[in-house]
C-alpha positions in Angstrom: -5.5 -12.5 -42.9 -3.5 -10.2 -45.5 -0.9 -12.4 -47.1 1.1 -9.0 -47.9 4.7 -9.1 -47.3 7.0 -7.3 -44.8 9.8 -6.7 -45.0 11.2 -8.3 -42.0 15.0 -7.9 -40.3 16.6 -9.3 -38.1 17.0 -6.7 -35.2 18.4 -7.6 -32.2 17.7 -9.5 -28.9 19.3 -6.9 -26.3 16.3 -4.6 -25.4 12.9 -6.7 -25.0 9.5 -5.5 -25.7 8.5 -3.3 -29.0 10.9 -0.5 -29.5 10.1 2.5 -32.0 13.5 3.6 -33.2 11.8 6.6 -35.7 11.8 4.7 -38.5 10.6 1.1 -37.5 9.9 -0.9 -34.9 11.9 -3.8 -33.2 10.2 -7.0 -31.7 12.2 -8.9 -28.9 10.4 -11.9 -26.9 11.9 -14.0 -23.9 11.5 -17.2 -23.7 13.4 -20.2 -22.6 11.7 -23.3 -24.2 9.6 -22.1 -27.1 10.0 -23.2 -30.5 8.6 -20.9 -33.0 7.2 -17.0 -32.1 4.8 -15.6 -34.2 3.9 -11.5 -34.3 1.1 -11.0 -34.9 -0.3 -7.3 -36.2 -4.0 -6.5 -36.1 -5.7 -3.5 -37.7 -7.1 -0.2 -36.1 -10.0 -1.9 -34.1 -8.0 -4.6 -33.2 -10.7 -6.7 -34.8 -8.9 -8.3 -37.7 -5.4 -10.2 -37.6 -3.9 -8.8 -40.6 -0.2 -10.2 -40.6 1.3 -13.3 -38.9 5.3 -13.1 -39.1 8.0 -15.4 -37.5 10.7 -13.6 -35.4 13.6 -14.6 -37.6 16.1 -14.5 -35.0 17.0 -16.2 -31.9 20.1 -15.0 -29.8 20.3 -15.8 -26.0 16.7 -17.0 -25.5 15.5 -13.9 -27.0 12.9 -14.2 -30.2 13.4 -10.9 -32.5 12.9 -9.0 -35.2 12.8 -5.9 -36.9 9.7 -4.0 -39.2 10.7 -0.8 -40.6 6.9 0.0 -41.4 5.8 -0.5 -38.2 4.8 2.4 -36.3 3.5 3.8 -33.0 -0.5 3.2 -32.3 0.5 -0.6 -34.6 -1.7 -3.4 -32.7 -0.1 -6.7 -31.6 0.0 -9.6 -29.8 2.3 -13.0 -30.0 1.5 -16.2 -30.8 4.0 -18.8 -29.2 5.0 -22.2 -30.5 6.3 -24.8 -27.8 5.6 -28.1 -26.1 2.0 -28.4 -24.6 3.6 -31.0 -21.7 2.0 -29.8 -18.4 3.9 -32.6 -16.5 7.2 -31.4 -17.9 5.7 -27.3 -16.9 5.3 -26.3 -20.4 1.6 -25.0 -21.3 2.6 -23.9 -24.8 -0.3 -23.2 -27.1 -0.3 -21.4 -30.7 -3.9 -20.5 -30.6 -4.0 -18.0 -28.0 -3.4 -14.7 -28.6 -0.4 -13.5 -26.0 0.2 -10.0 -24.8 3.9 -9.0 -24.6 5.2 -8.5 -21.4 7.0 -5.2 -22.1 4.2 -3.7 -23.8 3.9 -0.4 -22.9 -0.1 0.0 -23.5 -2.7 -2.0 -24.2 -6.3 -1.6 -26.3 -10.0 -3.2 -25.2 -10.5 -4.8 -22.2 -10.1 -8.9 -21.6 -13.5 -10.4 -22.4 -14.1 -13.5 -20.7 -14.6 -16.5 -22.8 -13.7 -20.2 -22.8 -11.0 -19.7 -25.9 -8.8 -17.6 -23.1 -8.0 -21.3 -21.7 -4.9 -23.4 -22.7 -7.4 -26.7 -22.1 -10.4 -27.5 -22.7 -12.7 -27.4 -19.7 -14.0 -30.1 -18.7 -12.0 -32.7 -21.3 -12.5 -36.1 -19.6 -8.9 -37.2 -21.1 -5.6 -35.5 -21.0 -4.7 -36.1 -24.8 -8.0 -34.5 -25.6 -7.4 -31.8 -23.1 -5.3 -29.5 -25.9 -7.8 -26.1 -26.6 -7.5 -25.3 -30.6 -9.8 -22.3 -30.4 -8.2 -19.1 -31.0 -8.1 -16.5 -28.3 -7.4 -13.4 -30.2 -11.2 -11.8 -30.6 -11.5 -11.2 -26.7 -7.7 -10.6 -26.0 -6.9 -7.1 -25.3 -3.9 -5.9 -28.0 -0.5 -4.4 -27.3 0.0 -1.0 -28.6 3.4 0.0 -29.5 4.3 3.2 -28.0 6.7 6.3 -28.7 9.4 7.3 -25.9 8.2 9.8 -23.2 8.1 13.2 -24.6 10.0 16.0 -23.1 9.0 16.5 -19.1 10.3 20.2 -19.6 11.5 21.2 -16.2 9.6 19.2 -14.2 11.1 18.6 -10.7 10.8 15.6 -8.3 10.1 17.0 -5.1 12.4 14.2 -2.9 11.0 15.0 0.3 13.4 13.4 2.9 12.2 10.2 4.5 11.6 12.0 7.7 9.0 14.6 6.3 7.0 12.0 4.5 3.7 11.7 4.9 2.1 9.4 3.0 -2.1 9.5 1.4 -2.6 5.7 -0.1 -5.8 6.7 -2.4 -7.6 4.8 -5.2 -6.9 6.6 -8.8 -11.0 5.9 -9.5 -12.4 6.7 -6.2 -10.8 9.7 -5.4 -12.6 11.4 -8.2 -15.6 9.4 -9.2 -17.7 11.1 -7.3 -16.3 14.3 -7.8 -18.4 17.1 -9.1 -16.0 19.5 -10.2 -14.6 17.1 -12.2 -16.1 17.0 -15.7 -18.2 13.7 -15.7 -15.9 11.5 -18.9 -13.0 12.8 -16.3 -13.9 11.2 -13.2 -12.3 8.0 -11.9 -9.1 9.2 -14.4 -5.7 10.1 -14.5 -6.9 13.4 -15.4 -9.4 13.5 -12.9 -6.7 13.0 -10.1 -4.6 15.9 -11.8 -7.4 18.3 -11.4 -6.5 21.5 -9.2 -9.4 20.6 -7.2 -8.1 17.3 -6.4 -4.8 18.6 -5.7 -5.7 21.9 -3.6 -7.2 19.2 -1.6 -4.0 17.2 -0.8 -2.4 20.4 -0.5 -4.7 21.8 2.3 -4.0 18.2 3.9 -0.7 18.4 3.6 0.3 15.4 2.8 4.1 14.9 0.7 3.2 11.7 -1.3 0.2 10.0 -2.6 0.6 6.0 -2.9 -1.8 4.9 -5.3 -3.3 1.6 -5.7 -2.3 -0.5 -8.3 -2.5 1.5 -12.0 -0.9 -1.6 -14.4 -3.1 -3.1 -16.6 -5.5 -5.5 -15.1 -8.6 -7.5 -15.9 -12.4 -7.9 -14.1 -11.8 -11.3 -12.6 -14.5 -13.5 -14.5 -16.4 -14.8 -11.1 -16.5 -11.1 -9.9 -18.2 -10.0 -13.1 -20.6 -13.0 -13.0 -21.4 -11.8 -9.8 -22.2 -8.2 -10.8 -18.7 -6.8 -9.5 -15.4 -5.7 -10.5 -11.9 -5.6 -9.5 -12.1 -2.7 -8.0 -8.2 -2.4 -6.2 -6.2 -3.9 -9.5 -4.1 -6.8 -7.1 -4.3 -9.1 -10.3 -1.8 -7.7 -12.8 -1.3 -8.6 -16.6 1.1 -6.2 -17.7 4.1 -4.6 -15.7 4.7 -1.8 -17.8 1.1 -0.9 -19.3 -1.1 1.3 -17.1 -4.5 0.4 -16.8 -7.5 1.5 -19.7 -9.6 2.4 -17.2 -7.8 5.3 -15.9 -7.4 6.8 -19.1 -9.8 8.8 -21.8 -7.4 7.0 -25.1 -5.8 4.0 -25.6 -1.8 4.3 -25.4 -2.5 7.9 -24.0 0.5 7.5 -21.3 0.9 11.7 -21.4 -2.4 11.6 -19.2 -0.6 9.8 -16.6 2.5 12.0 -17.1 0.5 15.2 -17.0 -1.0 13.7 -13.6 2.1 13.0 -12.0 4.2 16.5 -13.2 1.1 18.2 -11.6 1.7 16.8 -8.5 4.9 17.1 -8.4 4.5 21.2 -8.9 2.3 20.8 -5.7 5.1 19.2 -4.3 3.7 15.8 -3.8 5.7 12.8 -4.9 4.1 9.8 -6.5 4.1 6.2 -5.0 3.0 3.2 -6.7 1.8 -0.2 -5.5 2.8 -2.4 -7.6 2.3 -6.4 -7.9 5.1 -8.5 -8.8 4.5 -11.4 -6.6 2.1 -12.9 -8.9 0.1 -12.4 -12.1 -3.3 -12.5 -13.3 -3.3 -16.3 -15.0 -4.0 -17.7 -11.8 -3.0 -21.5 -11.0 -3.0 -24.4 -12.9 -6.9 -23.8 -14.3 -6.4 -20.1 -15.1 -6.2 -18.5 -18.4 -3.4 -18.7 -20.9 -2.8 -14.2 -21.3 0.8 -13.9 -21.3 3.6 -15.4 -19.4 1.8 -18.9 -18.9 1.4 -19.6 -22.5 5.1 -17.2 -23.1 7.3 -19.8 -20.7 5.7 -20.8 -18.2 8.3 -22.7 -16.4 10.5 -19.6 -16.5 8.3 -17.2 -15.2 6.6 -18.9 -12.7 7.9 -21.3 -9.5 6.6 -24.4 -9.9 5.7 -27.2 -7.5 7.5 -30.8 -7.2 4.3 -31.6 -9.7 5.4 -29.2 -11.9 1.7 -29.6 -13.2 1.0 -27.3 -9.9 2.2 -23.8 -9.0 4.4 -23.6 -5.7 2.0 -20.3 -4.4 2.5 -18.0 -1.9 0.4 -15.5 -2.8 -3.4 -16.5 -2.3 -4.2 -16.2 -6.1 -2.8 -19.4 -7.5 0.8 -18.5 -8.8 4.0 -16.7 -7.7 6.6 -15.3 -10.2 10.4 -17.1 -10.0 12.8 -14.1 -9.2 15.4 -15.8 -9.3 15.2 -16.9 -13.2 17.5 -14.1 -14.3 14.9 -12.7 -17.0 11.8 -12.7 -14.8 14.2 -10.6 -12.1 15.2 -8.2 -15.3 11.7 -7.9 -16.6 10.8 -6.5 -12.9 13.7 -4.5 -12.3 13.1 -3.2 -16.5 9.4 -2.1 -15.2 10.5 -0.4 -12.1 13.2 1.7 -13.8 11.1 2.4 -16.7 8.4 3.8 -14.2 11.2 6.1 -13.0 12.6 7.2 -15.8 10.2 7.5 -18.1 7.2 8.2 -15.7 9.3 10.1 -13.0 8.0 8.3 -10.3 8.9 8.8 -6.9 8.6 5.6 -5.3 6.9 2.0 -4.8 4.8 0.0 -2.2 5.2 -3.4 -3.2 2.3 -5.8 -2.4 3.3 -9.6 -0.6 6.9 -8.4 -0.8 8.1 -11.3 0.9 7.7 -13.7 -2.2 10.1 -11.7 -4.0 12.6 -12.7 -1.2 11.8 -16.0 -1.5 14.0 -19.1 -1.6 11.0 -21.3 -1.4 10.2 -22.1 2.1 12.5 -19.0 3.2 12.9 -15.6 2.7 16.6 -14.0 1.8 17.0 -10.7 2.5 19.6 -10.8 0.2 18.1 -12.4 -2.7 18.5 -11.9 -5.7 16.0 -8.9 -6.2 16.9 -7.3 -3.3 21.0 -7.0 -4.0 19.9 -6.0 -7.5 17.5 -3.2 -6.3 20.5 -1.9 -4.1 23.3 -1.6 -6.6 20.9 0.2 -9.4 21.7 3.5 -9.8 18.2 4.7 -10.9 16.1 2.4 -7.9 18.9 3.0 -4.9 17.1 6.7 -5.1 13.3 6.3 -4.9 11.4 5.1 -2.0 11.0 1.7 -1.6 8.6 0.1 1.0 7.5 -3.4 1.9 4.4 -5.2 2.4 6.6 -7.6 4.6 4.7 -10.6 4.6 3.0 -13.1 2.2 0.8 -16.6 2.4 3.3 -19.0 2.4 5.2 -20.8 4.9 7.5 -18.1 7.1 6.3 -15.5 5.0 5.9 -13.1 7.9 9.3 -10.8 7.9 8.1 -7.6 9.5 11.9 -5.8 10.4 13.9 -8.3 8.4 13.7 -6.3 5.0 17.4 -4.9 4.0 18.8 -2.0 5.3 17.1 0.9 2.5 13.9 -0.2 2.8 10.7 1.1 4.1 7.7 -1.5 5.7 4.4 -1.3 6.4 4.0 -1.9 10.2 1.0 -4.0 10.7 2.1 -4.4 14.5 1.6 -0.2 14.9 -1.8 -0.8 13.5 -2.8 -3.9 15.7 -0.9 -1.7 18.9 -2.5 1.2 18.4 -5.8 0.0 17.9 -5.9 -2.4 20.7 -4.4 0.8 23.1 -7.5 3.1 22.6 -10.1 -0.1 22.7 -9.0 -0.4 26.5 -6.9 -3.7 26.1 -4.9 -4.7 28.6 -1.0 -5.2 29.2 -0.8 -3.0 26.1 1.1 0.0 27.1 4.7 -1.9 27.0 4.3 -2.4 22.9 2.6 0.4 22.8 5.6 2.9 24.1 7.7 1.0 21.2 5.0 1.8 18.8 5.5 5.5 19.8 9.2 5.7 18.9 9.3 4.0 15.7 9.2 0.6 16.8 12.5 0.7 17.7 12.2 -3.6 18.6 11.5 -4.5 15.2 13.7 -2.2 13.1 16.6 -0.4 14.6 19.3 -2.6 13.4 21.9 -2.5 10.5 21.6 1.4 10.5 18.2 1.4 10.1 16.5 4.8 10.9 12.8 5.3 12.5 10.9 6.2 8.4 11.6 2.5 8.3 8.2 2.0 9.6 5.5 3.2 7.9 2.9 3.8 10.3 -0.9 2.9 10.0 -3.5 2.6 11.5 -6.4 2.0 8.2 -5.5 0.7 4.9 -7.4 -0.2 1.7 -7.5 -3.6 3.0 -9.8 -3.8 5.8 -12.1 -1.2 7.9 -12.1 2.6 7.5 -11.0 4.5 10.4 -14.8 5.4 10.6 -15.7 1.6 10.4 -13.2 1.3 12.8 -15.0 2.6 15.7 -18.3 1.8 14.2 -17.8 -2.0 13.9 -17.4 -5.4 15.7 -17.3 -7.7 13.1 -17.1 -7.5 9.5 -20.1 -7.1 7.1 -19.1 -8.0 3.7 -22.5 -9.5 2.6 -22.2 -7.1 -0.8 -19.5 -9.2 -1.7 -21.6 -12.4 -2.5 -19.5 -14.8 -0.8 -21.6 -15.2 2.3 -19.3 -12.9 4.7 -16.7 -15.4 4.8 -14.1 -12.9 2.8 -12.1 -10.7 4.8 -10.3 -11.7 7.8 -11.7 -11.3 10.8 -8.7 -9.5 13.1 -9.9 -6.1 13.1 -8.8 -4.9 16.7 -12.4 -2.8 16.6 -15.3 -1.5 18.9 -18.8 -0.2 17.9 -18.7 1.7 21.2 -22.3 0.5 22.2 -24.3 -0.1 18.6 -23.1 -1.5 15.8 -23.2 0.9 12.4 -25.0 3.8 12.4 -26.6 5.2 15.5 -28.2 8.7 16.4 -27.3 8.3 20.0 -25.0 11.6 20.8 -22.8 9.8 23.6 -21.8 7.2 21.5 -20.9 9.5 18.9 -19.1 11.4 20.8 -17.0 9.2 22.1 -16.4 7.6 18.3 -15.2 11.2 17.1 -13.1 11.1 20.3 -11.4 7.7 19.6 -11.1 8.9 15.7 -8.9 11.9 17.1 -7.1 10.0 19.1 -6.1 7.7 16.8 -5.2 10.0 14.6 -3.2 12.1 16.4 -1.5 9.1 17.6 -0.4 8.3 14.0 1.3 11.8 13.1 2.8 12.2 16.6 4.7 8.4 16.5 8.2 8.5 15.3 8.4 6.4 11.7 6.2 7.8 8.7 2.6 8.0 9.0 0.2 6.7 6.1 -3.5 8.1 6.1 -6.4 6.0 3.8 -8.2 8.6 1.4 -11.6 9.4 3.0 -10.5 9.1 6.9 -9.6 12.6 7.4 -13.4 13.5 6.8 -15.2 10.0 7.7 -15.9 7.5 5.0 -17.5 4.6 5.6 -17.9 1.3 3.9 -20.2 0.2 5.5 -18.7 -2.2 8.0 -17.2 -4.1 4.7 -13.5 -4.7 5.7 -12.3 -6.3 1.9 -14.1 -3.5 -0.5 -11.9 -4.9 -3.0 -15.1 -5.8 -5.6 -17.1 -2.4 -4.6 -17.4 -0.2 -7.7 -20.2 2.2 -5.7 -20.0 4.6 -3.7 -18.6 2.5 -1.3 -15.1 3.3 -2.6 -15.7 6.6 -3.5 -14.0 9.9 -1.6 -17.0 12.2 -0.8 -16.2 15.9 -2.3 -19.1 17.0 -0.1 -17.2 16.4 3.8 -13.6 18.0 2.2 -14.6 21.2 5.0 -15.7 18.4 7.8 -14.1 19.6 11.6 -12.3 16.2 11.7 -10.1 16.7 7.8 -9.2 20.8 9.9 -8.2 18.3 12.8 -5.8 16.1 10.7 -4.5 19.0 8.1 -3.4 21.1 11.8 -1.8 17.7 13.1 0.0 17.1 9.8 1.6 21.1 10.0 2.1 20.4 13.6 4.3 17.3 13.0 6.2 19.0 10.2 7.1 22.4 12.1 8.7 20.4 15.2 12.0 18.1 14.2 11.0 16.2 17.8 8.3 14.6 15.8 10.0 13.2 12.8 13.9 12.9 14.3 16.4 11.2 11.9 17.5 8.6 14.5 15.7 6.3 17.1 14.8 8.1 20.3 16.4 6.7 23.4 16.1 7.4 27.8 19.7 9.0 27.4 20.9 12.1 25.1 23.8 9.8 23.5 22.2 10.7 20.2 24.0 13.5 17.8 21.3 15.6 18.3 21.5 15.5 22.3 17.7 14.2 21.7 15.9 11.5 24.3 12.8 10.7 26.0 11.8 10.3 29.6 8.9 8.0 30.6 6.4 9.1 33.5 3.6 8.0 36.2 0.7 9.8 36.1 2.2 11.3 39.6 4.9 12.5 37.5 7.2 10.7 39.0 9.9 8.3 36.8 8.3 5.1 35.5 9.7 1.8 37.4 10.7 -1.3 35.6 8.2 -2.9 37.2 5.6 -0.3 36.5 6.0 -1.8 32.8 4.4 -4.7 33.8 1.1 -4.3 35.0 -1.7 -5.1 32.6 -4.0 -2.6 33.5 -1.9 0.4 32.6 -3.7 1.6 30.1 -2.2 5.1 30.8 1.8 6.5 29.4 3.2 9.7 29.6 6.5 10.7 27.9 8.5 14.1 27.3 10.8 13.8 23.5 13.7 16.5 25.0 16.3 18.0 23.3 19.1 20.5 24.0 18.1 23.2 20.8 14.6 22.5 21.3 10.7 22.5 23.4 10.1 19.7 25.2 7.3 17.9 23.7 5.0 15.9 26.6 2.4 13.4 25.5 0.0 11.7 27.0 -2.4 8.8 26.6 -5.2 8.0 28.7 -6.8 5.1 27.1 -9.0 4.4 30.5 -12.7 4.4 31.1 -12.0 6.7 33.5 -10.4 10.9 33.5 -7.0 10.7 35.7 -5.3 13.6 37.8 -1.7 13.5 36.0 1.1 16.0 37.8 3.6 17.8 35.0 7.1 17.9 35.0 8.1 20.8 36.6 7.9 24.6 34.7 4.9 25.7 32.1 3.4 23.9 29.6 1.5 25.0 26.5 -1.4 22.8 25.2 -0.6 21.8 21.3 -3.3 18.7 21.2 -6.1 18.1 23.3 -8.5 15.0 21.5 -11.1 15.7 24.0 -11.4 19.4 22.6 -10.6 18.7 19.1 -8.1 21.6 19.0 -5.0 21.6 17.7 -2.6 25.0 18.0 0.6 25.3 16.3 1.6 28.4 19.1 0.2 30.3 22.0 -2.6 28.6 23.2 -3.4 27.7 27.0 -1.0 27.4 29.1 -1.0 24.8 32.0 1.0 23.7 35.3 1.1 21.7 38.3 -1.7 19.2 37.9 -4.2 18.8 34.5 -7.0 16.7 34.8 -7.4 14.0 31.5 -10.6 13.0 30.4 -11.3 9.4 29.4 -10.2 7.8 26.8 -8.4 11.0 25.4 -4.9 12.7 24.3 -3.0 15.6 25.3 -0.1 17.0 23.4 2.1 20.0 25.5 5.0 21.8 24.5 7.3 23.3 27.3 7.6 27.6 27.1 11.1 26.6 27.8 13.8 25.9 25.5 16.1 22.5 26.4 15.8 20.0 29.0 13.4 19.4 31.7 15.1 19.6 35.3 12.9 16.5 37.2 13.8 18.8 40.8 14.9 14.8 41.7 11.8 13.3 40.7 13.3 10.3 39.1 12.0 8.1 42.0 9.4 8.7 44.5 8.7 8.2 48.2 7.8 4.8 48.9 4.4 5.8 50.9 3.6 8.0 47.8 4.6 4.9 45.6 2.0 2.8 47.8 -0.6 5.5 47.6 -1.1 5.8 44.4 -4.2 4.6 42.9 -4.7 1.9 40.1 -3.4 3.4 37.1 -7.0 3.0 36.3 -8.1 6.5 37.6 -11.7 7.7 38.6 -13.4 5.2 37.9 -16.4 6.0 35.2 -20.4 5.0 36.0 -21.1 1.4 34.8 -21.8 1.0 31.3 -24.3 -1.8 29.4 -22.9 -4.6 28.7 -22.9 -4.2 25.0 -20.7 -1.0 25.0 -17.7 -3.6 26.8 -14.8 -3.4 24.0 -15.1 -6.9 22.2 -11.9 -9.7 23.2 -9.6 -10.0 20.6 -7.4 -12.9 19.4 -4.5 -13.4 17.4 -4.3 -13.7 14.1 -1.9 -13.7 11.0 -1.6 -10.6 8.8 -4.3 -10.2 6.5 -3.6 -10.2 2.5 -4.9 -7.7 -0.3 -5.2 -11.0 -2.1 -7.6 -12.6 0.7 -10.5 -13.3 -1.3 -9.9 -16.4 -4.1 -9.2 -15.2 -7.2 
């Protein structure tokens, strides 16, 4: 190590992180307990430690200091001095190498080795437990970075809430397998930002693309020992660093920014997921990277033992939001991700913990009361993964008034619906109209839920009609990762079959789910791949999967089934009854003069009572409005085609699943009766403007009432017993985290 001298400053405390000024470079560090900080500068390679300096100053639990020779592309890491008193929660150790927490970008990849550890495996006594080897060769460095450069007129698109339609994607397997993406390019920033890429989304339609976790994160070491990789990134180490792998240089944040001002020229806004729940150190017997070895009884909640972690996350730790510097460090990423990244929004993964008040959740915590009076966060999207591990860490519809959540109960409704399940129609109407019962209070409009039917974390919507049960024997953990709640049917075979019945009916159920997404009020959310069938497989936690299991296939992009979505997508956008700004209700109360009317498949009003019959597998509605086209849909999730008489007047056909066609005008017209095929969707838009007159059809002859047949319809031939949609059973909300990390 050079014993050359700098010439050190004091600085200041009241920005952390390193911050380039144009002239030097000022070092601030948090930490609560510590005794001593030590920077630590390392040459070009990051090879060679080539300075160790104390911060000189200490001013409101902030270690600092200023180097005016110190300039952008320097290497660095801390080194942090402190008690090594894991009863008292402090896990203080000098000889590991520590990445900053603010550090913009980081060099080299984590390298798994023994030295990473605070203690030394395997130490039969606790005084002998202390590790003395230095970390530093397989540490990854911190790179001090320059401001953002000028963004030139680059324009967020802000697409209102009620246009959105979200595309969650993968930033490496959108374009790993992309040929017109120059081969170093692929799986990049810069890959994503290729025309190509884009024209694609474009033709889609879609307004936003929410991309799986981009901060910097390491290959778990079991994963790697097994051949595999952290393929979805739910294991963060640095909150404000994006991740090497999705860039061509070190520090090279203007591929990211290129990516996202590309975008937004398309008009697509950028969402991130982000992980703040927890980090990558893992519990008690992880790795000392950062915060553990930093403070560790500041950044992370610790149990009565405070040898333990209190966890509600599944990976071994969850961050303390309510230590005021943990809570600033978060809301400091987030608002630099805005700022100087212009993005759009955030998805935040096991949001309840950040509500937490240990066996509760707040809704007005802390974080959330801080998110809501920022003047740079109040304006960007902000959705919820409502739930967590922990104890009452479900909180679907309890988020504060602002915020967006995944709807897991759509998914699990909708699903169930088309498989042919029983008493489901009930949820399945509330589904429909935004899920009105979970999240129409407090102001609350219908965006709040964000609608889906496949996500990252579980089957593809190919899988999904593919698959009984779960076949994650690629993952090496004897198929016992993954839940097992996935509201599926194989239709007759499970996987891959040549049979044409069954795989016409699979493309049928595809459609239908489908359209059932973009025609339910709330915001829909489609997983990359499903508008032109990926697979996995039948693997339903892909998380470790660095094949072509993850990869979008460049070669289906002109596949019937990605025309069928893009037409739904315009369809949904061109009528307002689609997307209203306000739950839909049986009255017009609303501003708009808006509401929806439920029918029999006689045509006739539906009852109270009609509500509860299990086997109604069948729902019609009309969404009416004074200024606009009656929009009728219906459902027909029997084994069975039906006879359903219309509302009075003519009818144009906009979506019929059993044809596949979609029509934005014109198109067939219909009247009096229309016969539904089986398990299939119809979508029709009245020639008239304004409300449907029912001619008195609200109610209907009691000896028609009684002559109606089960709602059931024609009943179909019998079928083997192996094409019977599987029984399903309860279960809690699965986890991106599910597998132990």
């Amino acid at each position: 190590m050079s014993s050359t001298p700098y010439a050190l400053e004091a600085g200041t405390g009241s920005r952390l992180g390193a911050t380039w000024d144009g002239a030097g470079t000022n070092f601030a560090l948090f930490s609560a307990h510590a005794e001593k900080v030590e920077l630590c500068l390392f040459n070009d390679s990051g090879r060679r430690e080539v300075a160790r300096i104390p911060l000189p100053e200490y001013t409101h639990q902030v270690f600092h200091g200023y180097l005016p020779e110190v300039r952008p592309g320097q290497l660095y890491g801390y080194r942090v001095h402190g008690p090594y008193a894991p009863e008292a929660g402090h896990r203080f150790n000098p000889n590991k190498l520590l990445a900053d927490p603010y550090a913009r970008a980081h060099k080299g990849d984590l390298r798994w080795h023994d030295s990473l550890f605070g203690y030394r495996l395997g130490a039969r006594r606790e005084d002998l437990s202390f590790d003395r080897r230095d970390s530093a060769f397989v540490m990854p460095k911190c790179v001090v970075t320059a401001n953002a450069s000028a963004w030139g007129n680059d324009r967020r698109p802000n697409t209102d809430w009620s246009k959105t339609v979200i595309y969650e994607a993968h930033v490496g397997g959108i374009t790993r397998g992309a040929n017109h993406v120059e081969e170093p390019l692929r799986g990049t920033f810069e890959g994503l930002a290729h025309p190509e890429t884009i024209r694609h989304l474009q033709k889609l339609g879609v307004t936003a693309i929410e991309l799986l976790p981009i901060h910097a994160f390491p290959n778990d070491r079991h994963l790697l020992e097994r051949g595999l990789v952290n393929w979805w990134g739910y294991n963060t180490i640095g909150f404000f660093a994006p991740t090497m792998r999705y860039m061509m240089q070190h520090g090279a944040l203007d591929e990211f920014r290129v990516m996202v001002r590309r975008l937004h020229d398309a008009g697509i806004e950028v969402i991130l997921d982000v992980v703040y729940n927890h980090t990558a150190e893992g519990n008690q017997l992880g790795p000392t990277l950062s915060f553990r070895g930093i403070d560790n009884a500041s950044y992370y909640i610790l149990g009565d033992d405070k040898r333990y972690y209190y966890d509600t996350t599944g990976t071994g730790n969850s961050l303390d939001l309510d230590n005021r510097r943990v809570l600033q460090m978060v809301m400091d990423s987030l608002r630099y991700w805005v700022e100087e990244c212009h993005i759009d929004g955030f998805r935040f993964d096991l949001a309840s913990t950040l509500g937490r008040r240990r066996d509760t959740f707040d809704p007005h915590a802390p974080f959330f009361d801080a998110v809501l009076q920022d003047p740079v966060l109040s304006g960007v999207k902000m959705i919820a993964e409502p739930w967590d591990t922990g104890m009452n860490g479900y909180q679907v519809g309890n988020f504060p008034p602002g915020w967006a959540e995944w709807n897991d109960v759509y998914r699990d409704t909708v699903r169930s619906f088309w498989k042919g399940d029983g008493g489901r129609a009930p949820d399945m109407a509330d589904r429909l109209l935004g899920s009105a019962s979970k999240f129409e209070h407090r102001g609350r409009r219908p965006w709040t839920s964000i609608n889906f039917v496949t996500a990252h974390d579980g089957f593809t919507l190919m899988d999904l009609v593919s698959y009984n049960d779960k076949h994650n024997e690629a993952n090496g953990e004897n198929n016992n990762d993954g839940h097992s709640h996935n509201v599926s049917w194989n239709h007759g075979v499970e996987g891959a079959t040549d049979d044409p019945d069954i795989l016409a009916l699979r493309d049928r159920q595809r459609r239908n789910m489908m359209a059932t997404l973009l025609l339910s009020q709330g915001t829909p959310m489609i997983l990359m791949g499903d508008e032109h069938g990926r697979s996995q497989n039948g693997n339903n936690n892909a998380y470790c999967q660095p094949g072509d299991m993850n990869w979008f296939d460049w070669s289906k992009t002109d596949d019937p089934f990605a025309k069928f979505t893009a037409d739904l997508i315009r369809l949904r956008k061109s009528r307002d009854l689609l997307a209203p700004v306000r739950f839909l209700h049986g009255t017009d109360g609303n501003p708009e003069g808006r509401f929806v009317t439920w029918h029999r498949r006689t045509g006739a009003a539906m009852q109270p009572g009609d509500w509860q019959d299990p086997e109604r597998r069948f729902l019609s509605l009309v969404i009416a409005g004074r200024e606009d086209r009656s929009l009728l849909l219906a459902l027909n999730a029997n084994p069975g085609a039906i006879t359903y008489r219309l509302p009075p007047g003519e009818w144009e056909v906009r979506v019929d699943t059993d044809a596949a066609e979609v029509t934005q005008k014109g198109g067939p017209t219909v009247s009096g009766e229309v016969t539904l095929k089986e398990r299939a969707l119809l979508l029709l838009e009245a020639v008239e403007t304004g409300p449907i007159e029912f001619e008195g059809q609200e109610s209907e002859p009691e000896e028609l009432a009684e002559a109606e047949e089960p709602d059931g319809g024609v009943p179909s031939e019998p079928r083997p017993e192996n094409t019977q949609p599987p029984e399903e059973t309860a279960a809690t909300p699965p986890s991106d985290n599910e597998s132990a990390i």
